[in-house]
Structure formats: C-alpha cells, structure tokens
C-alpha positions in Angstrom: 103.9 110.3 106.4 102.1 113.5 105.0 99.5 115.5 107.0 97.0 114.6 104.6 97.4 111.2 104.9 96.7 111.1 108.8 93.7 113.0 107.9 92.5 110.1 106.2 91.5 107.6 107.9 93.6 104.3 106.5 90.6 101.7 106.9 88.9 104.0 104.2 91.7 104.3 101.8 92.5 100.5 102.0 88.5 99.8 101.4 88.0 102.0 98.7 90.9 100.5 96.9 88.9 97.0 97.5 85.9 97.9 95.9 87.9 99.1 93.3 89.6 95.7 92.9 86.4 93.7 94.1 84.2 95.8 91.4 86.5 95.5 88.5 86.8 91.1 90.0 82.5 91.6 90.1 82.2 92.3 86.6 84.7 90.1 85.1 82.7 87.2 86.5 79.4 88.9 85.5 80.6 89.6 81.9 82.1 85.9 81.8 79.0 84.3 83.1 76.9 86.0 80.3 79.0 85.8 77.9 80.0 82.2 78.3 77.1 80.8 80.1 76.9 78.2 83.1 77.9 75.1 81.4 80.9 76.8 80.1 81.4 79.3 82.7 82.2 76.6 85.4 85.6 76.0 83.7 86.4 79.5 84.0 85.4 79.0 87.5 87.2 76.2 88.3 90.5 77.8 87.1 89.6 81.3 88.8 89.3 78.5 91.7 92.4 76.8 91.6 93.9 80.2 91.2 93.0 81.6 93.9 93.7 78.9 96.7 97.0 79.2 95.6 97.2 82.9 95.5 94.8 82.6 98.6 97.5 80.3 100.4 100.3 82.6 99.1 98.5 85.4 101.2 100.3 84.0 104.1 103.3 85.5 103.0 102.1 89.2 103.2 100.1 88.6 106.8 103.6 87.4 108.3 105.5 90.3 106.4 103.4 92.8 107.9 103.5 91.5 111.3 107.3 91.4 111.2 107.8 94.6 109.5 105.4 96.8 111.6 107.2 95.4 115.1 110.9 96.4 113.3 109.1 99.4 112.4 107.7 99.9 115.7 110.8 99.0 117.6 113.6 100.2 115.8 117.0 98.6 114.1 117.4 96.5 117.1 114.5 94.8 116.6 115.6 94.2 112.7 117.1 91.2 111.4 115.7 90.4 107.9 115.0 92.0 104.5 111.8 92.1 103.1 113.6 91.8 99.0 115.1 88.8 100.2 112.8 86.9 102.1 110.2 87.7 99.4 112.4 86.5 96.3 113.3 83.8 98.5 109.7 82.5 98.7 109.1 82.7 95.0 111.8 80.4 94.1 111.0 78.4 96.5 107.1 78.7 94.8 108.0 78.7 91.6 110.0 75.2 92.1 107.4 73.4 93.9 104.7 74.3 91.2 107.0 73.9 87.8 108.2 70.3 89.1 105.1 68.7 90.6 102.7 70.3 87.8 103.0 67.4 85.5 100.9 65.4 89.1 98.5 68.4 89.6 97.8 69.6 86.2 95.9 66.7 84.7 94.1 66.2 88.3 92.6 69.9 88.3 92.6 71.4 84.4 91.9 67.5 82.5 92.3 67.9 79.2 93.7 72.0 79.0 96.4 70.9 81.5 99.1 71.9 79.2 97.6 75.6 78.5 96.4 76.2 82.2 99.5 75.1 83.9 101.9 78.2 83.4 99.3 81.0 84.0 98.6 79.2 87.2 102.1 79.1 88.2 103.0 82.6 87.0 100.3 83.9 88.3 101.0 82.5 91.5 105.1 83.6 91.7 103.8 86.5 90.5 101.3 87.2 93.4 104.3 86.2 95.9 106.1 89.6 94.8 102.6 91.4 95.7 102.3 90.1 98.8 105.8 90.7 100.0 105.7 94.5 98.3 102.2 94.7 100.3 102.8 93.7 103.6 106.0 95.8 103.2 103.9 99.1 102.9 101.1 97.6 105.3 104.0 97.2 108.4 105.3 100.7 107.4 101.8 102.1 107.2 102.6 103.8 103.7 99.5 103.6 102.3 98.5 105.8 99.3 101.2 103.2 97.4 99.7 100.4 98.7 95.9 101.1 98.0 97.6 102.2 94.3 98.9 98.6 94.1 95.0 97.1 95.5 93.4 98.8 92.8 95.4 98.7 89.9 95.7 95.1 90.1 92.0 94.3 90.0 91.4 97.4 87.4 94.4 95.8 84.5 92.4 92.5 85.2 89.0 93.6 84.6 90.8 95.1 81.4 92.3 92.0 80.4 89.7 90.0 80.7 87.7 92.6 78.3 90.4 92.6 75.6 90.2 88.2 75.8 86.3 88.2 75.9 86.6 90.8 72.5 89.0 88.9 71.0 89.3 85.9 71.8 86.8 84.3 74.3 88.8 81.1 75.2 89.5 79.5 78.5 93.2 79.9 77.9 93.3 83.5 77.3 90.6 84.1 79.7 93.2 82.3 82.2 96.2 84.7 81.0 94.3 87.8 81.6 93.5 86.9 85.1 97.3 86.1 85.8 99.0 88.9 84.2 98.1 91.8 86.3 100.1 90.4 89.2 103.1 90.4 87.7 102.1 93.9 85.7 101.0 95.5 89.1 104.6 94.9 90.7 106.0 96.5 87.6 103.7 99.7 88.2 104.5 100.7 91.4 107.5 99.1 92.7 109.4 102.2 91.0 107.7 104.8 93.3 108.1 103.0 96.3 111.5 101.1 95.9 113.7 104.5 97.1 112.3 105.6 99.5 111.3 102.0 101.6 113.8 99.3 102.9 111.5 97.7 105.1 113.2 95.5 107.6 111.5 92.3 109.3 112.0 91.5 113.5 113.1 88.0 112.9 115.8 86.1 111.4 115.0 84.2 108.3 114.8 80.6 109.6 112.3 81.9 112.1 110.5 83.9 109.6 110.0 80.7 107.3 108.2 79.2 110.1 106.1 81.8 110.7 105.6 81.9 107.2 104.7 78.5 106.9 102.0 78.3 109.4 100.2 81.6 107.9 100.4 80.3 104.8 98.7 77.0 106.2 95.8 78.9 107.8 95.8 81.0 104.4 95.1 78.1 102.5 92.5 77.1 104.4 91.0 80.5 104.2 91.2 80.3 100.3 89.7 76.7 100.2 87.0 78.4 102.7 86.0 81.4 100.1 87.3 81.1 96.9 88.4 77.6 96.4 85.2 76.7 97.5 84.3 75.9 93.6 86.9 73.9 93.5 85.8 71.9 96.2 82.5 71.3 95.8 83.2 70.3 92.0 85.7 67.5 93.6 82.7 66.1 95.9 79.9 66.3 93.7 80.7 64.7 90.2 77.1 63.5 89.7 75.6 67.1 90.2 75.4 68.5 86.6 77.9 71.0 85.3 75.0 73.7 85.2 74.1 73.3 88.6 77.3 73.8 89.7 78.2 76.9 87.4 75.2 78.5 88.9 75.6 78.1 92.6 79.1 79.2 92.1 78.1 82.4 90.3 75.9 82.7 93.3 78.8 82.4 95.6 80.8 84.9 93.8 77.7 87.6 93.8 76.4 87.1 96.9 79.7 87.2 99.3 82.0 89.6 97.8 80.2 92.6 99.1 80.6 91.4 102.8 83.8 89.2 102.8 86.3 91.2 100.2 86.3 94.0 102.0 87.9 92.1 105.2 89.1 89.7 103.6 91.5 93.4 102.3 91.7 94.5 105.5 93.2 91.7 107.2 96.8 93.5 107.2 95.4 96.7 108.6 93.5 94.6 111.5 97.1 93.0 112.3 98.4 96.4 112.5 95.4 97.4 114.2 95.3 94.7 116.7 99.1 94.9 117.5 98.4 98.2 119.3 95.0 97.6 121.0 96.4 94.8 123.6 93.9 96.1 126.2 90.2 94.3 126.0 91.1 92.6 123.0 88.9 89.6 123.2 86.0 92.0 124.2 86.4 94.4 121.1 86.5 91.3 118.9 83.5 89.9 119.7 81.9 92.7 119.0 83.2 93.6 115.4 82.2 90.0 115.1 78.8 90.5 116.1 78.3 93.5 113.9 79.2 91.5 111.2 77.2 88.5 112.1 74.3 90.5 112.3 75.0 92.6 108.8 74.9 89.3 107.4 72.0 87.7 108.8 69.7 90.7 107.5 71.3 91.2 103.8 70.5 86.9 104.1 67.1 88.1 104.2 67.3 90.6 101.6 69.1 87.6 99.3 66.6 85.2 99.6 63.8 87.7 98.6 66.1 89.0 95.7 68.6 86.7 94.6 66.9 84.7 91.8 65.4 87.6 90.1 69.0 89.3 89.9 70.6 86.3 88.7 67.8 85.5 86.1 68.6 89.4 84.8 72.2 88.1 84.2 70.9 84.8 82.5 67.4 83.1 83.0 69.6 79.3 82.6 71.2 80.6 86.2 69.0 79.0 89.3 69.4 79.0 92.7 66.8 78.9 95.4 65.6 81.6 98.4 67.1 79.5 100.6 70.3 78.8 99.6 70.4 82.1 98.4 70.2 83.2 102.6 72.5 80.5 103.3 75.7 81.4 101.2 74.7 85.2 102.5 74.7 84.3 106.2 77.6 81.8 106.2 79.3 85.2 104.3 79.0 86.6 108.0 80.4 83.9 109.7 83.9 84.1 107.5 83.5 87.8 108.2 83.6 86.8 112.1 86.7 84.6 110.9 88.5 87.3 109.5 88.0 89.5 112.3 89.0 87.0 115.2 92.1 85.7 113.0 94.1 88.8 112.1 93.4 89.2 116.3 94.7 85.8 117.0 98.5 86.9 114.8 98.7 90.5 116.1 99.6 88.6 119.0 101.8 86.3 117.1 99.3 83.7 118.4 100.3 81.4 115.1 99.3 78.4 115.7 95.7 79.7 117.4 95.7 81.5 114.0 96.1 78.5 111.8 94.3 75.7 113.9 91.5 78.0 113.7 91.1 78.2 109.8 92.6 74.9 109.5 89.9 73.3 111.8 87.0 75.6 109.8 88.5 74.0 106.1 88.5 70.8 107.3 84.9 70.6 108.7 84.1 72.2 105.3 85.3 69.6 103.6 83.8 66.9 105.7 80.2 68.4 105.1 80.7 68.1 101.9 81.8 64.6 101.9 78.5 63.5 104.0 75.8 60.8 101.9 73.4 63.7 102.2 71.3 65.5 99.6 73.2 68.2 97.8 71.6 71.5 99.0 71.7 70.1 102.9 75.3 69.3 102.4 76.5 72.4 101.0 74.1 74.1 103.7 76.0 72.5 106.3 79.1 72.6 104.9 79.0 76.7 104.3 77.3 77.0 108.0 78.9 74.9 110.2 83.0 74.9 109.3 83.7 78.7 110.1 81.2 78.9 113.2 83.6 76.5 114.6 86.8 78.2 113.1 85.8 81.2 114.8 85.3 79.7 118.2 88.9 78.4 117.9 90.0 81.8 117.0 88.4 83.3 120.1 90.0 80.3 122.8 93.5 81.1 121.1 92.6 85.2 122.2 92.4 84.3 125.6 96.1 82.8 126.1 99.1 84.8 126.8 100.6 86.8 124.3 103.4 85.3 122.1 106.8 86.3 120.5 107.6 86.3 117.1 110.2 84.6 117.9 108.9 81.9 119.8 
C-alpha cells in the first residue's frame, strides 16, 4: 500500500466513490421520472425494484468475501483455504441456474406482460453483479482501495450514461432495463485488468463452510434489499387498489429522500466489517453511538423534508404528491436503516451470522406485515417504514452482546 494511500483516510475514498455512484443512480431516476412521468415511471420502478433485491440479496456474497479475506489477510497462509476466483464463479453458476430455470414462474409474476424482454437483463444483471461483489469484497479484505472506489464509481457513472443514450434514443422500458444492467458486467471488464496481477486474495475457510456463510449473508442481504430498495416492489404487491400514480410518486419520494442518508452506509458496510474486526474492545458501546448520530441526523433532515419535500418534487413534476408527513416519515425511518447498517456489519465482524441475519430478517418481515395490516394506506406504510428496522436493530444490538464466533463455526 502506497504512502499516499494511508494518508487518505479509506472511509473518504470509499464515500466519495458513493456519491459518485449514488449521484449518477440520483439522476437517472430524476431524468426517468420527468421524462416518463409517474404512471409510467412506476414500471421502471418496479423493475429497478426487482433488480435490486436480487442484486441487494447477491450483496451477501461480497460481505462474507471480505470477512474471509481480510482474516487470511490478517492471519497469513495458514489461515487460507479458499480462492476468491473460484468461490465467486462458483456462485454465479450457481445464480445464473436458479434464475434461467425458474424464470418462466417469476417472470410473469413480477414483469406481466414484458416478461419476455425483462427477464434476461434481470438475470444478467444479476450474474453480472455476483462478479462485482466477489472482485469487491476481494479488494475490501485486502484493503486495496483506489481499485475498488474505481470499480464504485464507474459502475454507477456507465449507468447514468446508459440510461442517457436509451432515454435519447429510445425511451422504452426494455432498453431503459438494459442500460441499468449492463454496467455490471462492463465494470468487471474495466478494472479487473489492473487488479488481476497483482491480487490473489485467499479466503479463511474451506468452501463448504464458506457457502454457509454465504447463504446466511445473503439471507439477511435480501432482507436488507426488500427493506430499501425492493421496498417498491413490495408495497406495489400489497396495495393493488392504490392507483399507479400514487404509487409512482411515493416511490420517487423514497428514492430522493433516503439516498443521501442510507447509500452512503449502505457502501460502507465492507469497510465497517473491516473496521469492526479490529475494534473488539467496547464494541457494543461505540455502536450505539454511531447509531445515535445517525438516528439523530435523521430525525432533523425529517424535519427539513417535511417543510421541503413537496415543493422539490413539484419542481421535478407538479403530477408528483406526497404529503409533509410522510415526507418526515420515509426521512426518519432513513435513520433507523442507517442504525441497521451500523449495528449489522458489527454483528459479522464478529462472525456473529446468524445475529446478523435474524436481525434483518426479523426487520423484513415486520415490514411486510405492516404492510399487510386492513389499515389506511399512509398509516400502514407509516408503520411499516417505522417499526420493522427499530426492531431489526434491537436484534442486532442483543446478538453484540454474545461471545465472539469463528468463521468456522
């Protein structure tokens, strides 16, 4: 590692690649919404949704490949067993098998009609993202990170492109859905070459205990992305008498409102497990209060959303409304995630896994739940936003307080 890197400090590299990313993902959703409208922009929603739970999901893969490859790191070639190449081409075969076959079941229930066209970016999008994560998590565990805050950013910059070139173009859902799934793939392609050389990461476990891992941070990752960005998704599924309009505009509140408080943890969660790993010593107690800073941070820009909110999303479109209110509830439930994403990355530095996924497990499926209550729609969604990560986050925070796990174990 250069000198110039330890100068800087890697929180701030990894966060200004974010924005980069979470910018260039800001204004594809802004130009889309204006461009398209609500009633049609809630297609483009939905499959950005759908997308993204799976790619959310898939996220598993690069929290479990950091963890194992910063302890080999840490610990040496006696701690090594497994190869980051082959566990992570492993995974995509295995992904790329259970989409392709069982598509013909999920494609009709989630894209209708377009089914046909929306299937294979989905599923290449999604194979796609598993080589990211695994080429990710690699450089996160061997804390190489001008390569890795090079992948963060070109991947959201060659989508914000994309999506340009469709929108000019052609402004259909179908190429709409390509450009959002080609950068994964085109990211890989970009830096792979500078890195591939000079790191071999290896992992600390063997591969059957690896997939285990695996499969329970890809559980709780799922969770997460039916949490934040499969949210859509979900509500759409619960409420198919709330018109199309009203849905495309709460959503595009959803996606303006959090980004600016949940992206940039959300991107950090990798670092935190690195972080974490090393800070075994009042644990608990520093968690709680990076979780009450961002609580806080939440609670006022709440404030500042309610007063604001419907003026800047009438600049956008005046056919976009939302209320005050729900305006500072999407804003202060943002902080509550935020809490989530603190306390979990916490919960697997200390290859506390199963901690780690009852806790975001437990927060998607009181989500859920909410939604499914015979209540009015804004009280629902209210509760449902409020009340699934509060008690996530608790669940998080019990898990802290057992002994520490092995990887192996």
């Amino acid at each position: 590692m250069s000198g110039a890197t330890r100068r800087i400090n890697p929180a701030l590299l990894i966060l200004g690649a974010s924005v980069v990313a979470g910018g260039a993902g800001y204004i594809v959703q802004i130009l889309v919404a204006k461009v398209l409208g609500p009633a049609e922009y809630a297609p483009f929603a939905f499959f950005w949704s759908a997308l993204y739970i799976v790619v959310g999901a898939l996220g598993g893969v690069q929290q479990e490949v950091t963890r194992a490859a910063s302890a080999a790191d840490a610990h040496g070639p006696v701690r090594a067993k497994g190869r980051v190449t082959v566990f992570t081409l492993g995974i995509a075969a295995v992904v790329f098998v259970v989409l392709a076959t069982t598509s013909p079941l999920w494609g009709p229930l989630v894209f209708g009609a377009e089914s046909g066209h929306l299937g294979w970016p989905l599923i290449v999008g999604a194979v796609s993202y598993v080589l990211v994560a695994g080429l990710s998590g690699a450089l996160y565990g061997v804390r190489w990170w001008y390569p890795l805050v090079a992948l963060i950013a070109v991947d959201g910059v060659l989508r914000l492109v994309g999506v340009l070139i469709a929108l000019a173009l052609s402004p259909t859902l179908v190429s709409l859905a390509w450009a959002v799934a080609a950068p994964f793939p085109l990211a890989v392609m970009i830096v792979l070459p500078i890195v591939a050389r000079r790191v071999k990461p290896t992992l600390d476990a063997g591969y059957p205990q690896l997939g285990r891992n695996v499969a329970r941070t890809i559980i709780a990752a799922a969770a997460t992305a039916g949490l934040i960005s499969g949210f859509p998704a979900l509500l759409a599924a619960t409420s198919p008498s709330v018109p199309v309009s009203v849905l495309g505009s709460l959503t595009f509140a959803l996606t303006l409102t959090r980004a600016p408080i949940v992206i940039p943890l959300l991107a950090l969660q990798s670092y935190l497990i690195v972080h974490f790993g090393s800070a075994e010593a009042a644990l608990t107690r520093r968690v709680l209060r990076l979780e009450a800073i961002a609580v806080v941070g939440a609670v006022v820009l709440a404030g500042l959303a309610a007063a604001l909110g419907p003026f800047v999303l009438s600049l956008v479109r005046e056919d976009f409304v939302v209320s005050p209110g729900m305006f500072f509830v999407i804003v202060a439930s943002s902080g509550l995630i935020a809490a989530m994403s603190i306390s979990g990355p916490a919960a697997l530095a200390r290859s506390a896994h199963t901690a780690y996924t009852l806790g975001w497990v437990v927060a998607s499926v009181v989500t859920l739940g909410m939604l499914l209550l015979p209540l009015e729609f804004d009280l629902r969604v209210s509760l449902a936003l409020l009340i699934g990560p509060a008690i996530g986050c608790v669940v998080h925070l019990l898990g802290l307080r057992g002994p520490r796990s092995v990887a192996a174990g």
